[in-house]
BAROVO-95257 format. One line per field, with one value per residue (C-alpha): z, x, y; residue number from 1; residue in three letters. Coordinates in steps of 0.001 Angstrom, whole numbers. Layout:
BEGIN
c3 (Z:...)
c1 (X:...)
c2 (Y:...)
k (NUM:...)
r (ALA:...)
REM end
This chain:
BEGIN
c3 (15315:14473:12646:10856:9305:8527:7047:4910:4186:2873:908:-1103:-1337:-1936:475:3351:7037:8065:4983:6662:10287:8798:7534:10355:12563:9790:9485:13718:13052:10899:13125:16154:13706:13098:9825:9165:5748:6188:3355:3028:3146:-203:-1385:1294:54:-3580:-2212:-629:-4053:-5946:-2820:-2940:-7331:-7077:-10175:-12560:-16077:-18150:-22299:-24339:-24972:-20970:-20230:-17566:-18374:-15780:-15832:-15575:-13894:-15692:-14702:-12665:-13108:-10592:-7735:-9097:-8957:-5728:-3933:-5540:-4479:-976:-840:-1911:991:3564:2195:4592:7617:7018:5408:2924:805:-2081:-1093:-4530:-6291:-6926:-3327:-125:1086:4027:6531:9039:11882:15412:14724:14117:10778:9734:6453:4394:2241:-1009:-1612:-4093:-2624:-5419:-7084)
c1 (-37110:-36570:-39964:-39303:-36162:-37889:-40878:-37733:-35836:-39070:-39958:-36553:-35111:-38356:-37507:-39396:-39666:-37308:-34664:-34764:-34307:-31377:-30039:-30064:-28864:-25868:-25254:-24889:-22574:-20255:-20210:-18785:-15996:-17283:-17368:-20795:-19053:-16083:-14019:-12256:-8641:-8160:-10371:-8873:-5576:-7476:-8783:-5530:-3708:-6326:-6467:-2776:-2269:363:746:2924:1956:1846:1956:-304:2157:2604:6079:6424:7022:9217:9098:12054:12978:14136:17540:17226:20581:19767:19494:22730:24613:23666:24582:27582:28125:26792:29212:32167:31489:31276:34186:36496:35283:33526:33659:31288:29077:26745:24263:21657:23456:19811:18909:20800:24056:25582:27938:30539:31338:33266:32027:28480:26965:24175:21798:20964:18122:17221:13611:11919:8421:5622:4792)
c2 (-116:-3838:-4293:-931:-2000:-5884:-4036:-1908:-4725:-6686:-3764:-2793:-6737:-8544:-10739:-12659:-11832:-15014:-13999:-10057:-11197:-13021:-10799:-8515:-11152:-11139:-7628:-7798:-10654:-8291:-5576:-7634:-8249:-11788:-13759:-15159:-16627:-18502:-19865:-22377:-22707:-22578:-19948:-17266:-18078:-17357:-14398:-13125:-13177:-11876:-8846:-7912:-7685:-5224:-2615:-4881:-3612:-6854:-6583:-8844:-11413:-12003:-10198:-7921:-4384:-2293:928:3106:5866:9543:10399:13946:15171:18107:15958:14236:17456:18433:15097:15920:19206:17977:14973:17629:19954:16855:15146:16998:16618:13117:10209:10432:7395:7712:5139:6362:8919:10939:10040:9340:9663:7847:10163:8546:11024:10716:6945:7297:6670:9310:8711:12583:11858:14355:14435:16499:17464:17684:21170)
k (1:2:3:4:5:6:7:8:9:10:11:12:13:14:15:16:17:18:19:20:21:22:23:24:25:26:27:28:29:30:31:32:33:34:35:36:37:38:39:40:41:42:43:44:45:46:47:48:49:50:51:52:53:54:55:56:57:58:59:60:61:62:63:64:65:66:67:68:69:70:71:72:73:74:75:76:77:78:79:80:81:82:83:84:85:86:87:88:89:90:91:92:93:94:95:96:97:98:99:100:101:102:103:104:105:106:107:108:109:110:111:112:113:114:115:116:117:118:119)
r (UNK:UNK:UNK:UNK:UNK:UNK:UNK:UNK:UNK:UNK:UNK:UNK:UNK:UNK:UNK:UNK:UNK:UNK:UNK:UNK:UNK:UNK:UNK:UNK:UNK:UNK:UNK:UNK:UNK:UNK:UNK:UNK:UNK:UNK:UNK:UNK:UNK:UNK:UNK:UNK:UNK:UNK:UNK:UNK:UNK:UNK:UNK:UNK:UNK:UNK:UNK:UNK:UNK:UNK:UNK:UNK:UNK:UNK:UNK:UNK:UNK:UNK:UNK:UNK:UNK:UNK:UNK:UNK:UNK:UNK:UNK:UNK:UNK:UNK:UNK:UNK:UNK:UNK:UNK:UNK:UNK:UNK:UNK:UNK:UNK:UNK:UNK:UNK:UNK:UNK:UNK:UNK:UNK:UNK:UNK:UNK:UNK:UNK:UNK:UNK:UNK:UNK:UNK:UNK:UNK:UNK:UNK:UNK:UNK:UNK:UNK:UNK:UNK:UNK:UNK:UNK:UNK:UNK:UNK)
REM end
Protein backbone atom coordinates (compact mmCIF):
# COMPACT_ATOMS: atom_id res chain seq x y z
CA UNK A 1 0.00 0.00 0.00
CA UNK A 2 2.80 2.38 1.17
CA UNK A 3 4.86 2.16 -2.11
CA UNK A 4 1.54 2.54 -4.06
CA UNK A 5 0.67 5.78 -2.59
CA UNK A 6 4.81 6.99 -2.82
CA UNK A 7 4.74 5.82 -6.45
CA UNK A 8 1.12 8.25 -6.52
CA UNK A 9 2.44 10.89 -4.70
CA UNK A 10 5.73 10.96 -6.99
CA UNK A 11 3.59 10.84 -9.93
CA UNK A 12 0.83 13.76 -9.32
CA UNK A 13 3.37 16.24 -7.07
CA UNK A 14 6.58 15.70 -8.96
CA UNK A 15 8.15 15.18 -6.03
CA UNK A 16 10.98 12.77 -4.71
CA UNK A 17 10.68 9.51 -2.80
CA UNK A 18 12.18 11.21 0.60
CA UNK A 19 9.71 14.53 -0.01
CA UNK A 20 6.55 11.67 -0.43
CA UNK A 21 7.52 9.61 2.65
CA UNK A 22 7.40 12.99 4.30
CA UNK A 23 4.73 13.77 3.56
CA UNK A 24 3.00 10.73 4.54
CA UNK A 25 4.75 10.72 7.74
CA UNK A 26 2.95 14.38 7.93
CA UNK A 27 -0.36 13.56 6.85
CA UNK A 28 -0.12 10.61 9.91
CA UNK A 29 1.02 13.45 12.06
CA UNK A 30 -2.36 15.37 11.34
CA UNK A 31 -4.52 12.64 11.83
CA UNK A 32 -3.33 11.90 15.50
CA UNK A 33 -4.46 15.46 15.99
CA UNK A 34 -0.83 16.63 16.03
CA UNK A 35 0.65 19.83 14.57
CA UNK A 36 3.61 19.09 12.37
CA UNK A 37 3.69 23.16 11.84
CA UNK A 38 3.72 25.11 14.79
CA UNK A 39 3.58 28.87 14.83
CA UNK A 40 4.74 31.03 16.71
CA UNK A 41 3.11 32.96 19.31
CA UNK A 42 2.51 35.69 17.41
CA UNK A 43 1.38 34.40 14.20
CA UNK A 44 -1.49 32.11 15.96
CA UNK A 45 -2.64 35.09 17.65
CA UNK A 46 -2.49 36.56 13.76
CA UNK A 47 -4.20 33.69 12.69
CA UNK A 48 -6.90 33.69 15.42
CA UNK A 49 -8.06 37.26 14.43
CA UNK A 50 -7.90 36.81 10.98
CA UNK A 51 -10.16 33.19 11.81
CA UNK A 52 -12.92 34.84 13.85
CA UNK A 53 -13.69 38.34 11.25
CA UNK A 54 -17.15 38.56 12.27
CA UNK A 55 -19.77 40.09 9.56
CA UNK A 56 -19.18 43.92 10.28
CA UNK A 57 -19.98 45.58 6.89
CA UNK A 58 -17.32 48.36 6.65
CA UNK A 59 -17.90 51.45 3.93
CA UNK A 60 -14.93 52.69 1.92
CA UNK A 61 -14.11 55.47 4.09
CA UNK A 62 -13.58 52.90 7.21
CA UNK A 63 -16.89 53.46 9.34
CA UNK A 64 -18.82 50.73 10.47
CA UNK A 65 -22.18 50.27 9.05
CA UNK A 66 -24.93 48.64 11.44
CA UNK A 67 -27.59 47.35 10.14
CA UNK A 68 -30.98 47.85 11.48
CA UNK A 69 -33.68 45.99 12.18
CA UNK A 70 -37.53 46.51 10.44
CA UNK A 71 -39.99 47.21 13.04
CA UNK A 72 -42.68 44.12 12.86
CA UNK A 73 -45.53 45.73 14.35
CA UNK A 74 -47.40 42.25 14.37
CA UNK A 75 -45.24 40.79 16.84
CA UNK A 76 -45.60 44.18 18.74
CA UNK A 77 -49.31 43.80 18.90
CA UNK A 78 -49.41 40.48 20.02
CA UNK A 79 -46.95 40.91 23.01
CA UNK A 80 -49.35 43.37 23.66
CA UNK A 81 -52.34 41.57 23.51
CA UNK A 82 -50.35 38.70 25.35
CA UNK A 83 -49.09 41.04 28.15
CA UNK A 84 -52.98 42.36 28.45
CA UNK A 85 -54.38 38.90 29.04
CA UNK A 86 -51.47 38.05 31.70
CA UNK A 87 -51.67 41.28 33.37
CA UNK A 88 -54.30 39.95 35.79
CA UNK A 89 -53.12 37.18 37.09
CA UNK A 90 -49.27 38.08 36.81
CA UNK A 91 -47.00 40.51 36.92
CA UNK A 92 -46.10 41.06 33.64
CA UNK A 93 -42.51 42.69 31.90
CA UNK A 94 -41.74 43.53 28.36
CA UNK A 95 -38.18 42.49 28.29
CA UNK A 96 -38.06 43.25 23.87
CA UNK A 97 -41.30 44.52 22.99
CA UNK A 98 -41.11 42.30 19.41
CA UNK A 99 -39.63 39.46 21.48
CA UNK A 100 -39.82 38.30 25.07
CA UNK A 101 -41.74 38.97 27.91
CA UNK A 102 -40.81 38.25 31.50
CA UNK A 103 -43.85 36.68 33.85
CA UNK A 104 -43.69 36.78 37.81
CA UNK A 105 -46.01 34.08 39.28
CA UNK A 106 -46.53 32.54 42.97
CA UNK A 107 -42.73 33.88 43.08
CA UNK A 108 -41.19 32.35 40.20
CA UNK A 109 -40.08 34.33 37.24
CA UNK A 110 -40.90 32.62 33.74
CA UNK A 111 -39.36 34.09 30.25
CA UNK A 112 -42.33 33.70 26.94
CA UNK A 113 -40.36 34.12 23.91
CA UNK A 114 -42.21 35.13 20.28
CA UNK A 115 -40.40 33.67 17.46
CA UNK A 116 -41.42 33.85 13.96
CA UNK A 117 -40.28 30.53 12.23
CA UNK A 118 -39.17 31.09 8.47
CA UNK A 119 -41.79 30.55 5.56
Amino acid sequence: MDEKRIAFLMATLDCTQAEAMDIIAKDAEIDKGGNPFPLTKEKEKASKAMRSAGRRVVDPAGKVQVRERKKNPDKEKLIAEIVTALSSIAKVEIDNAEREIHLFYNDKKYRVVLSEPRK
